[in-house]
C-alpha positions as CSV (number, residue, x, y, z in Angstrom):
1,X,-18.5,-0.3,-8.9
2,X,-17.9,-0.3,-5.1
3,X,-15.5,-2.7,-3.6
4,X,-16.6,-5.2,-1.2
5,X,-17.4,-4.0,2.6
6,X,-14.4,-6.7,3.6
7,X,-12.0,-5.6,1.4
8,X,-12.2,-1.8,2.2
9,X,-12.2,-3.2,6.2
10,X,-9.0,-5.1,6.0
11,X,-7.6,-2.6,3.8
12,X,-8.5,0.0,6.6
13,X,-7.5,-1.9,9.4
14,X,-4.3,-2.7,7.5
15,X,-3.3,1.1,6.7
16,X,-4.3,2.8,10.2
17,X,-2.4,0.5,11.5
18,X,0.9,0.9,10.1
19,X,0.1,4.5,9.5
20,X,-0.4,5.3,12.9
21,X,2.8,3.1,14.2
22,X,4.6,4.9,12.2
23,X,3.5,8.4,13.5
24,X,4.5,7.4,16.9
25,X,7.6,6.6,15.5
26,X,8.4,9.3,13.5
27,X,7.5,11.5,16.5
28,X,9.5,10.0,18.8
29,X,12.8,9.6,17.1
30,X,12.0,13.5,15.9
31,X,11.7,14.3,19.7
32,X,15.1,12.7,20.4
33,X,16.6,13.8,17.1
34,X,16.0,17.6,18.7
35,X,17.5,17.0,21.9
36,X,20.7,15.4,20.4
37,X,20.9,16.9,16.9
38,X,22.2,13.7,15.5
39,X,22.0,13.6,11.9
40,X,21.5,10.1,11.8
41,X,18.2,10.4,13.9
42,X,16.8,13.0,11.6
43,X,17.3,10.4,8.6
44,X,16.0,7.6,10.8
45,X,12.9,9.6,11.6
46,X,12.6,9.9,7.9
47,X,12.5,6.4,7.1
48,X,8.9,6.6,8.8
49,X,8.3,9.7,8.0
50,X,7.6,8.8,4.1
51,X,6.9,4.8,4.9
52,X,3.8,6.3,6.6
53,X,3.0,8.6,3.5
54,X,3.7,5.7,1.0
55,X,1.3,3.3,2.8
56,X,-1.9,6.4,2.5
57,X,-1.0,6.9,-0.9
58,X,-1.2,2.5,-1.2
59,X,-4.2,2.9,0.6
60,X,-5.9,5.5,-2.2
61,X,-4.9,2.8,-4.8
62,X,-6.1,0.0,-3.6
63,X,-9.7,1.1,-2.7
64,X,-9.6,2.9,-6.8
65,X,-7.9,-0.4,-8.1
66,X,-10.6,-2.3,-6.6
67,X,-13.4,0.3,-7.6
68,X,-12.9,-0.3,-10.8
69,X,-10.5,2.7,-11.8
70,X,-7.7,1.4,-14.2
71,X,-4.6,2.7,-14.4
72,X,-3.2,2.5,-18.4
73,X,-2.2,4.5,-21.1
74,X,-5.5,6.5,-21.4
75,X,-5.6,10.4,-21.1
76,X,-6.1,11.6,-17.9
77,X,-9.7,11.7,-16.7
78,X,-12.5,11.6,-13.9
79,X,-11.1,9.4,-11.3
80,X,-7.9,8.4,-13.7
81,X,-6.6,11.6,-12.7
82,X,-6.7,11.2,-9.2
83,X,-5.2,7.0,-9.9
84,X,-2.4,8.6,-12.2
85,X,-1.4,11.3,-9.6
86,X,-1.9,8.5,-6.5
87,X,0.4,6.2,-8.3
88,X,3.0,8.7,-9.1
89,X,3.5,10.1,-5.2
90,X,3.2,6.4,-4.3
91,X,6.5,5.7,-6.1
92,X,7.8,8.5,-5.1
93,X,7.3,8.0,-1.3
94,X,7.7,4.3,-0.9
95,X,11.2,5.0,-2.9
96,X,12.2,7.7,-0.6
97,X,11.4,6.0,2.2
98,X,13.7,3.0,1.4
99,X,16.6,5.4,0.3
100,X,16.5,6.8,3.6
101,X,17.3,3.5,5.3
102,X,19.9,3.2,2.7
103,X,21.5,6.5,3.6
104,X,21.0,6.8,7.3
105,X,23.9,3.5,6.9
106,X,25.9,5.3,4.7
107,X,26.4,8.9,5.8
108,X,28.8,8.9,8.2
109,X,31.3,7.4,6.0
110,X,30.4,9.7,2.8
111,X,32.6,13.2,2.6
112,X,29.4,15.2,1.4
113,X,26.7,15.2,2.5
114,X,24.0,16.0,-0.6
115,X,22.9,12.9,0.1
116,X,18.9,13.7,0.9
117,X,19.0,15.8,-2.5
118,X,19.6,12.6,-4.6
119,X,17.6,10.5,-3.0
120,X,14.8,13.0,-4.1
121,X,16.0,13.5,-7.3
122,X,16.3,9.5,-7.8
123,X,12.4,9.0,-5.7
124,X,11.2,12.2,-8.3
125,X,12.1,10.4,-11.1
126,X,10.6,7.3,-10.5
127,X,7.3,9.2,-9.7
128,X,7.3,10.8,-12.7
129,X,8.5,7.7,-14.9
130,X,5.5,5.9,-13.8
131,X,3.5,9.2,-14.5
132,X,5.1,9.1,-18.0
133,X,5.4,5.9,-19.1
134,X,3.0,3.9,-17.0
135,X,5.2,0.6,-16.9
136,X,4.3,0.0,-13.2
137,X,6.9,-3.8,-13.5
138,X,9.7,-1.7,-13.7
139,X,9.1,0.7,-10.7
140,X,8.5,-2.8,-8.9
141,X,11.4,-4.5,-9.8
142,X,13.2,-1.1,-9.2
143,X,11.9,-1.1,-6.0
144,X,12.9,-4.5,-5.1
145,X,16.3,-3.5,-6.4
146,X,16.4,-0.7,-3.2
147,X,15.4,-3.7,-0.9
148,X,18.5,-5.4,-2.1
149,X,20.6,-2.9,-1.9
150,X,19.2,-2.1,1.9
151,X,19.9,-5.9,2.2
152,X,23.7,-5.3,1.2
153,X,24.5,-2.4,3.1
154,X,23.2,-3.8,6.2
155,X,25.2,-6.9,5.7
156,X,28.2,-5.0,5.4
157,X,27.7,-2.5,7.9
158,X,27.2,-5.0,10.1
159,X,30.5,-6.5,9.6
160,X,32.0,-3.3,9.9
161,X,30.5,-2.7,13.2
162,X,31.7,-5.7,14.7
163,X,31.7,-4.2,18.2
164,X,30.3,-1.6,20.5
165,X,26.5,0.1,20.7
166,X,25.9,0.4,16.8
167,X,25.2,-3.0,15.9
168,X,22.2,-2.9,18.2
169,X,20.2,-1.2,15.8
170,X,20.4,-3.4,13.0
171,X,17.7,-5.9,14.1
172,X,15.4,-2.8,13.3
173,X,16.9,-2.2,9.4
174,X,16.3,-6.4,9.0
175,X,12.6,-6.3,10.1
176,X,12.4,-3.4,7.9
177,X,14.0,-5.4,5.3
178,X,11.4,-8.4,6.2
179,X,8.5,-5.5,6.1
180,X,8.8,-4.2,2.3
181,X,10.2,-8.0,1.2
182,X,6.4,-9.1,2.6
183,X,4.6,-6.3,1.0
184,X,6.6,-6.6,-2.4
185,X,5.4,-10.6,-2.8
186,X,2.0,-8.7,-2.7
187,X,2.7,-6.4,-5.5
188,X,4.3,-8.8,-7.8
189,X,0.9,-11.0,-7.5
190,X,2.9,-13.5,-5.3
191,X,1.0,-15.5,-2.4
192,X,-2.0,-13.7,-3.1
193,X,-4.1,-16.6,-1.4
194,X,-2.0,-15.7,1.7
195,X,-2.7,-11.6,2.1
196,X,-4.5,-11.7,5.3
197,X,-2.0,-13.7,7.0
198,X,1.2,-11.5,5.2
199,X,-1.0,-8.5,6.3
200,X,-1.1,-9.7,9.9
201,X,3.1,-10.8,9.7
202,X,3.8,-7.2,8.8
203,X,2.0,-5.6,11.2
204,X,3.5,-7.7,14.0
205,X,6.4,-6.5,12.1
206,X,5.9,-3.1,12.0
207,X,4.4,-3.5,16.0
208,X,8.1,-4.6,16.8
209,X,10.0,-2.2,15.2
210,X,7.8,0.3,17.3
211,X,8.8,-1.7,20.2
212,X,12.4,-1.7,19.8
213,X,12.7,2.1,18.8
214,X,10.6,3.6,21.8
215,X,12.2,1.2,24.3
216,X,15.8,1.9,23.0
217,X,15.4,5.7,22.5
């Protein structure tokens, strides 16, 4: 069963377009990242690095989901295989991605530095739970468990950073925050009847963080 000719056009319009912002942005923030060697640009650049990655891997699901391909506890098969694997590195990458964020608040104020190894050791784990076990509520609600978190430590940061340059660059980390809350409503069936228009809020989203980072670095 092939999907209908609208659906697979939003759905493409949708992913080049926050695919290819974040390109520009990952290359950017990589460009400066080797001029200055600041650790906190390579995990930056990250962040959209592996957003970008999660949102092809999204993309493959969507056009199987609505194609008719299932995703349950059958063996793996045909196009199941490819849906199995697609779902796996879709956890994996979308959790990375918001660890990053997490982390690129964090690390100047942890005494190691291993931090990038858990992240994916924890982003690993969830891909291969959902390979395993094929419970895909609990990678969401895990997921929206990161967002919180990201939520948190931007709060607090904040407050730490009362002064000075650093606080500049937390209007970034909130639209990022607004960004995955958006596309989570999606993925928990919430405002379905309002996709087009939370597809068009996070791109302008997306379009603005894009914005801010090339006009700041």
């Amino acid at each position: 069963m092939m999907p209908p000719i609208e659906f697979v056009g939003l759905e493409t319009v949708y992913f080049l377009t926050i695919f290819l912002a974040c390109f520009l942005i990952y290359r950017k923030i990589r460009e400066v990242y080797r001029l200055t060697d600041y650790f906190g640009f390579h995990l930056f650049a990250n962040i959209f690095l592996f957003l970008g990655l999660a949102y092809f891997m999204r993309f493959i699901v969507v056009i199987l989901l609505a194609s008719g391909v299932v995703f349950d506890s059958k063996p793996f098969e045909d196009a199941r295989g490819i849906m199995s694997f697609s779902v796996g590195f879709l956890a994996y990458t979308s959790s990375v991605s918001i660890l990053y964020a997490i982390y690129s608040l964090l690390w100047n104020r942890m005494v190691t530095h291993f931090g990038e190894v858990v992240i994916h050791i924890i982003s690993l784990l969830a891909g291969f739970s959902i390979l395993i076990f094929r419970f895909l509520p609990a990678f969401l609600i895990f997921q929206l468990l990161l967002i919180l978190i990201l939520l948190i430590v931007i709060l607090i940061n904040y407050r730490y950073y009362s002064s000075g340059k650093i606080p500049k660059v937390y209007p970034v980390y909130l639209l990022l925050f607004i960004f995955w809350l958006l596309n989570s409503s999606l993925a928990f069936g919430l405002l379905k009847e309002f996709r087009i228009f939370i597809y068009g809020l996070s791109v302008v989203v997306i379009l603005i963080i894009g914005y801010e980072v090339l006009r700041r670095l």
